[in-house]
VOLO-412404 format. One record per residue (C-alpha): residue in three letters; x, y, z. Coordinates in steps of 0.5 Angstrom, whole numbers, padded with zeros to 4 digits, always signed. Layout:
<pts>
ALAXYZ;...
</pts>
This chain:
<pts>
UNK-0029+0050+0004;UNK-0026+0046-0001;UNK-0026+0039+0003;UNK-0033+0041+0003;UNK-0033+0041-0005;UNK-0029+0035-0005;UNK-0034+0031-0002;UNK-0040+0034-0005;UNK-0038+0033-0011;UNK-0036+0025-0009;UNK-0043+0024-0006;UNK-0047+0027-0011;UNK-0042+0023-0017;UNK-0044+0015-0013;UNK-0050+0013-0016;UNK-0054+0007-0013;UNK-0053+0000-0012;UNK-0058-0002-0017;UNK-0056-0007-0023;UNK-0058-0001-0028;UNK-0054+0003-0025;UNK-0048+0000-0021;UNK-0041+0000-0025;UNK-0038-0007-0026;UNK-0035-0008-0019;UNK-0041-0006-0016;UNK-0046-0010-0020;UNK-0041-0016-0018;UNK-0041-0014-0011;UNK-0050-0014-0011;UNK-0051-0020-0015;UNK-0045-0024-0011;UNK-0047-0021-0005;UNK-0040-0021-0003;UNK-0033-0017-0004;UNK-0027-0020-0006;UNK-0022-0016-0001;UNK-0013-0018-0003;UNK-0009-0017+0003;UNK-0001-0019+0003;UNK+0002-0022+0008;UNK+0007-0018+0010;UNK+0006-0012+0009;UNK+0007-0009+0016;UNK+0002-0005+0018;UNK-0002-0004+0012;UNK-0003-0011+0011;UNK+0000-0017+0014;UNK-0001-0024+0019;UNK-0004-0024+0027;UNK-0002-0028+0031;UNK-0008-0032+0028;UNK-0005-0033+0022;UNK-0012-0027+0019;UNK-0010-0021+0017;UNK-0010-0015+0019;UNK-0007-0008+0019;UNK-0009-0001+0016;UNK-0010-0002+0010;UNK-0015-0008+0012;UNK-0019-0003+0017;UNK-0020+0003+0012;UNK-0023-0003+0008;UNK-0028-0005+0013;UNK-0030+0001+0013;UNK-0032+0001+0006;UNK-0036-0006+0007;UNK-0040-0002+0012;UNK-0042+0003+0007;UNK-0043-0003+0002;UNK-0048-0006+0006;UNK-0052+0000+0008;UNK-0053+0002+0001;UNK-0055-0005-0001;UNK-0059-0005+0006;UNK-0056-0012+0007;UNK-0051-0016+0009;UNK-0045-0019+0005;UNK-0040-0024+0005;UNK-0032-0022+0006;UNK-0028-0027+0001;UNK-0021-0026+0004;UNK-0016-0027-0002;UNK-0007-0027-0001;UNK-0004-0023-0007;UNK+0003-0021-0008;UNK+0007-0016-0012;UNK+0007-0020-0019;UNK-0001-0023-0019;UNK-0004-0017-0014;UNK-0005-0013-0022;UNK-0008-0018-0025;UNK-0012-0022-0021;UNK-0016-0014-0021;UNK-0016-0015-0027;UNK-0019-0021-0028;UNK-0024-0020-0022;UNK-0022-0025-0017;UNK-0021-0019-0013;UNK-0025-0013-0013;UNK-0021-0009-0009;UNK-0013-0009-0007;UNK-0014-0007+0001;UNK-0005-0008+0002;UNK+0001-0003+0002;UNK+0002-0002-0006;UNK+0004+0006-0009;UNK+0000+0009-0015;UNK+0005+0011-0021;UNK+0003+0013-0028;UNK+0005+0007-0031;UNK+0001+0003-0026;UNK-0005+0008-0028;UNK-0005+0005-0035;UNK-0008-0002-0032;UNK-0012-0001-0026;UNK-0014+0005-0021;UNK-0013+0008-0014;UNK-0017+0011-0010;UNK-0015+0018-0006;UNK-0007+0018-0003;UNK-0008+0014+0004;UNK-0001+0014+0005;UNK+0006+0017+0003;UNK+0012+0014+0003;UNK+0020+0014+0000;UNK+0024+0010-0003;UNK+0029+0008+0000;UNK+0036+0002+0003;UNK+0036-0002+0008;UNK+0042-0005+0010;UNK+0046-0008+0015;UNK+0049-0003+0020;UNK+0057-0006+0021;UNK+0057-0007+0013;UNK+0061+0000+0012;UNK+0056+0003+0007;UNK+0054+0009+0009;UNK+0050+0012+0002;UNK+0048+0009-0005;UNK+0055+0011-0008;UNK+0058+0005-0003;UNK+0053-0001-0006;UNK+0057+0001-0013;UNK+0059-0005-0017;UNK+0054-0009-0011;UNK+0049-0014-0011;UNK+0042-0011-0009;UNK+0035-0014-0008;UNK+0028-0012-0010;UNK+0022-0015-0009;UNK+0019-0018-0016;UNK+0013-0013-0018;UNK+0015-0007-0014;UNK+0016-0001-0016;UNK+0023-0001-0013;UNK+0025-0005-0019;UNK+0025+0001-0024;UNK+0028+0005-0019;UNK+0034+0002-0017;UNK+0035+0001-0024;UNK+0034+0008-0025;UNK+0039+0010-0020;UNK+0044+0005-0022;UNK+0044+0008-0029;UNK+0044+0014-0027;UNK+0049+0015-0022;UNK+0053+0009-0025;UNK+0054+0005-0020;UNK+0052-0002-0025;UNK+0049-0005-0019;UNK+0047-0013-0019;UNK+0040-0013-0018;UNK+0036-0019-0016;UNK+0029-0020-0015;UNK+0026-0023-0010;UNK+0020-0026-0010;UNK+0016-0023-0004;UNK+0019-0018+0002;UNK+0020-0023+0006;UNK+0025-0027+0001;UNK+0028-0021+0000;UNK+0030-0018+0007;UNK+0032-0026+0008;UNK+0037-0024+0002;UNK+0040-0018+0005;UNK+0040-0021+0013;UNK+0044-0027+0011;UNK+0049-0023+0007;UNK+0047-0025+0000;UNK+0045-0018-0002;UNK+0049-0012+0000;UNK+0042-0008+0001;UNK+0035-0007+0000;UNK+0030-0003-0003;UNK+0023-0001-0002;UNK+0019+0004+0001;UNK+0021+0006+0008;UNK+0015+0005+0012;UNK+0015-0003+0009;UNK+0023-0004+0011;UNK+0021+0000+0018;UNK+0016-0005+0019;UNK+0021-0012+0016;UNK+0027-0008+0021;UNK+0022-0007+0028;UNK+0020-0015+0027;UNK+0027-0017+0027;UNK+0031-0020+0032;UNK+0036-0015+0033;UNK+0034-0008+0029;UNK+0040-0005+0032;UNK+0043-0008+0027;UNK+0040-0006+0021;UNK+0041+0001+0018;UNK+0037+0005+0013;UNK+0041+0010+0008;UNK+0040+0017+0009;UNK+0040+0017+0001;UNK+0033+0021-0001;UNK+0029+0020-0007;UNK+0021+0022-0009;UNK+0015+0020-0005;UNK+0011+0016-0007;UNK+0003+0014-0006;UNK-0001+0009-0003;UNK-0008+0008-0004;UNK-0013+0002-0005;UNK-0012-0001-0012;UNK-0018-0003-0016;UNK-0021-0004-0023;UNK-0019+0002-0029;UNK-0025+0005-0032;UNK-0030+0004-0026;UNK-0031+0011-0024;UNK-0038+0008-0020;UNK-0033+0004-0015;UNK-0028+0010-0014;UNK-0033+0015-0013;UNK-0036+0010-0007;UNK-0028+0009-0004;UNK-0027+0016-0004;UNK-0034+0018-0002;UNK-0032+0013+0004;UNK-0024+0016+0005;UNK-0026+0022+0004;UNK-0031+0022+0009;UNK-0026+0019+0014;UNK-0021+0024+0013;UNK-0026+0029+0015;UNK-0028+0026+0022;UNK-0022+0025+0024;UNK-0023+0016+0024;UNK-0017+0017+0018;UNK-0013+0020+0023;UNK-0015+0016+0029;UNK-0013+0009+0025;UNK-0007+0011+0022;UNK-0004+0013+0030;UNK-0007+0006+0032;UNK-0002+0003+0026;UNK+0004+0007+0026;UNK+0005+0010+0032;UNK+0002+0005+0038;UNK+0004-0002+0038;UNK+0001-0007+0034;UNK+0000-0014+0034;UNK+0003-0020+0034;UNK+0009-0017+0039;UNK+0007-0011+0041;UNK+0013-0008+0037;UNK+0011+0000+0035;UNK+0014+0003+0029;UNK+0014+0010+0032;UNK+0011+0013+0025;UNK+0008+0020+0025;UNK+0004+0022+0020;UNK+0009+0026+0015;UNK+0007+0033+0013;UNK+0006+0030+0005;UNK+0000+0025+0008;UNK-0002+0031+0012;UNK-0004+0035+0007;UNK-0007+0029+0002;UNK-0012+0028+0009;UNK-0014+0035+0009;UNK-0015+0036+0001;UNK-0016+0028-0001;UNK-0013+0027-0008;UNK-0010+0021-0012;UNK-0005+0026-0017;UNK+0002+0023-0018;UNK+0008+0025-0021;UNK+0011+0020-0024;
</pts>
């Protein structure tokens, strides 16, 4: 019943792609007769490069949905601009417009909710270290006095600061300025750990040479939650991605993608990363919401 409200009332609050009625994104889309779609390249599996070099991954599928829907309210079809982001500039290129939505692997947060929006949860996820698995650490209280990597712009950066506060372990901490710089920092020795969240550190540790040798720490901190990024102050495009989430969630496609990507093997080398669906994800597709604590 109340998945049934949820959907009622998002299907009623989309109004019509027309110019006088579209929000800003969606008046962009129909003028443009084109969506700007920001995809990362190595953020497996929400979104990452094939064999090919294109993107592709969850993220990326989830969008392609929402394109679907896109076109049969504007009973044509539109072009799919592709555009690279990272963590420094995925934020501002929303806000500038060159990337009308972020189809990629970024948590919300209170603070990311002052410049830009989400969509409903599409995935939750949990800080945490990844080390190397001969370093002799076996918690957070280890690193004490160590230098430690996070990648720039992530919400890893104030978490590890935080942590190093408040446990005193007066870590050096180093940005790097994508994810694969940093698990380069941690596999050549150069930083004792990294931290980000533990499904993009699954997916970094599946594709290494040898994933035996790398460990995660059995440290817990708060989830966190995915969705897809957007422009603040758009309720018409929010209320349309969420109409099309929520729908998907309803009929079991939700369900259906998130076991091709996080529990079969996926492309470029078949590798699976073995990830059911967590009972915190399992209660957001059951009642969509885009609520987060911190």
């Amino acid at each position: 019943m109340k998945l049934a409200a949820f959907l009622s009332a998002a299907a009623l609050s989309v109004l019509t792609l027309s110019a006088a009625q579209a929000g800003p994104t969606l008046d962009r889309i129909k003028s443009n007769k084109a969506i700007s779609i920001g995809y990362r390249d190595a953020s497996i599996p929400f979104s990452y490069l094939g064999a090919d070099q294109k993107p592709i991954g969850f993220s990326l599928d989830l969008c392609s949905k929402l394109v679907t829907r896109l076109e049969a309210d504007l009973g044509e079809k539109i072009a799919v601009n592709l555009v690279p982001v990272n963590s420094s500039n995925r934020i501002p290129l929303i806000q500038n417009g060159t990337i009308d939505i972020e189809c990629g692997g970024t948590s919300s947060s209170k603070k990311r909710l002052e410049q830009v929006s989400f969509s409903v949860s599409t995935f939750a996820s949990q800080p945490s270290w990844l080390t190397m698995a001969d370093s002799g650490i076996t918690s957070a209280a280890d690193l004490k006095g160590k230098t430690v990597v996070v990648t720039q712009g992530s919400n890893a950066v104030g978490i590890a600061q935080g942590i190093s506060q408040k446990e005193g372990l007066g870590l050096s901490i180093v940005q790097a300025k994508d994810h694969a710089e940093s698990f380069l920092m941690l596999t050549s020795g150069r930083a004792a750990a990294f931290m980000e969240d533990d499904i993009l550190l699954a997916g970094l540790k599946a594709q290494y040479k040898d994933p035996a040798k790398l460990a995660f720490l059995s440290d817990q901190y708060p989830k966190t939650y995915y969705g897809l990024m957007f422009s603040k102050d758009d309720p018409e495009f929010k209320a349309t991605v969420d109409d099309v989430l929520g729908k998907l969630m309803a009929s079991g496609e939700f369900t259906k993608l998130y076991d091709k990507w996080f529990v079969s093997p996926i492309p470029p080398k078949g590798m699976n990363l073995n990830f059911p669906m967590s009972e915190a994800l399992k209660e957001r597709v059951a009642k969509p919401s885009d609520v987060v604590d911190y």
